[in-house]
C-alpha positions as CSV (number, residue, x, y, z in Angstrom):
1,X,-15.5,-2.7,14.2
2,X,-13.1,-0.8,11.7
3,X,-10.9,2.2,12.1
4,X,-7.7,3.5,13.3
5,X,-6.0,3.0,16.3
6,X,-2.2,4.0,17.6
7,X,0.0,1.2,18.6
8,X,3.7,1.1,20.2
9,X,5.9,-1.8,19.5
10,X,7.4,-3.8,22.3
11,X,9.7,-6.7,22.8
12,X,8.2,-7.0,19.1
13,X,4.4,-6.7,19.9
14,X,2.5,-4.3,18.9
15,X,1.1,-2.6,22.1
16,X,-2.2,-0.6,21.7
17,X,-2.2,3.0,23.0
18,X,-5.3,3.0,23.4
19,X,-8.6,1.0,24.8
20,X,-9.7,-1.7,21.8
21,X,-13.6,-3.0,22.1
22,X,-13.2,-6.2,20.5
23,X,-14.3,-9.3,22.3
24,X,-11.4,-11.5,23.7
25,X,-10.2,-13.6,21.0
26,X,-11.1,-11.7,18.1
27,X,-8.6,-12.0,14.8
28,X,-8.2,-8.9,13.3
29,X,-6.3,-7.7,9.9
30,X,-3.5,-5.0,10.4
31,X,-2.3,-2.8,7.9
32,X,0.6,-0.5,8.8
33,X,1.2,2.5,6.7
34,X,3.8,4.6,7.3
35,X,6.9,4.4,9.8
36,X,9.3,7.0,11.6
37,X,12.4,5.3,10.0
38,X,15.2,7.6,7.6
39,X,14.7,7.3,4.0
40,X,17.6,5.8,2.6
41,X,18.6,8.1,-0.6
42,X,21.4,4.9,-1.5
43,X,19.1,2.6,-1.8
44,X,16.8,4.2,-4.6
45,X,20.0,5.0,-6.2
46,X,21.0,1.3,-6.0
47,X,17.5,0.4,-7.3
48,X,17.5,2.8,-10.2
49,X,17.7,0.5,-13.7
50,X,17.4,-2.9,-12.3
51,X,14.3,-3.4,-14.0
52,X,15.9,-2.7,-17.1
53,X,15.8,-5.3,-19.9
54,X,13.0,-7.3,-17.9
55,X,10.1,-5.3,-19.1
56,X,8.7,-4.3,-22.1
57,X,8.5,-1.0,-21.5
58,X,7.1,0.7,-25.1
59,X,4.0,-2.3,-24.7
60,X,3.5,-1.4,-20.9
61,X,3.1,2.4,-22.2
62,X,0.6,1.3,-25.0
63,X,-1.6,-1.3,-22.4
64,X,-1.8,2.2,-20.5
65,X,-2.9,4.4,-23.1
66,X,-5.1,1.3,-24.3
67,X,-6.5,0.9,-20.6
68,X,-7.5,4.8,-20.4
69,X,-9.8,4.4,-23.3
70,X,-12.3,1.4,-22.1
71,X,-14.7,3.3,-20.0
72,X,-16.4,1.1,-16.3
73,X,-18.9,4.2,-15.8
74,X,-22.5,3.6,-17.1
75,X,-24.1,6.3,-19.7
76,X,-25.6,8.7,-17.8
77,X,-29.5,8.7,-18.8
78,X,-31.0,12.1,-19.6
């Protein structure tokens, strides 16, 4: 089984909303996606240059442009 389901957290759980048909015992992966929280405006201000002087940013920007040129799809045959 894959898909979406809502959940509700309590006392730390995460507490389905609705009916799951998964055979007892059954370990599943959960990705959570989004949450109802405030952005924080500070703290992208407060992250704004901290990656400055730890990358190389002019060879990241030429590995890009490099990376766009190396084509994965096969020739189309005619």
């Amino acid at each position: 089984m894959s898909g979406t389901i809502r959940a509700k957290v309590k006392n730390g759980l995460l507490e389905p909303l609705e009916r799951i048909d998964l055979p007892e015992g059954t370990e599943v992966a959960i990705t959570i996606l989004g949450t109802t929280e405030k952005r924080n405006p500070d703290a992208f201000l407060r992250a704004a240059g901290s990656w400055k002087g730890k990358i190389d940013a002019e060879g990241l920007i030429r590995n890009i442009y490099a990376d766009r040129l190396i084509s994965t799809r096969p020739e189309p045959r005619l």
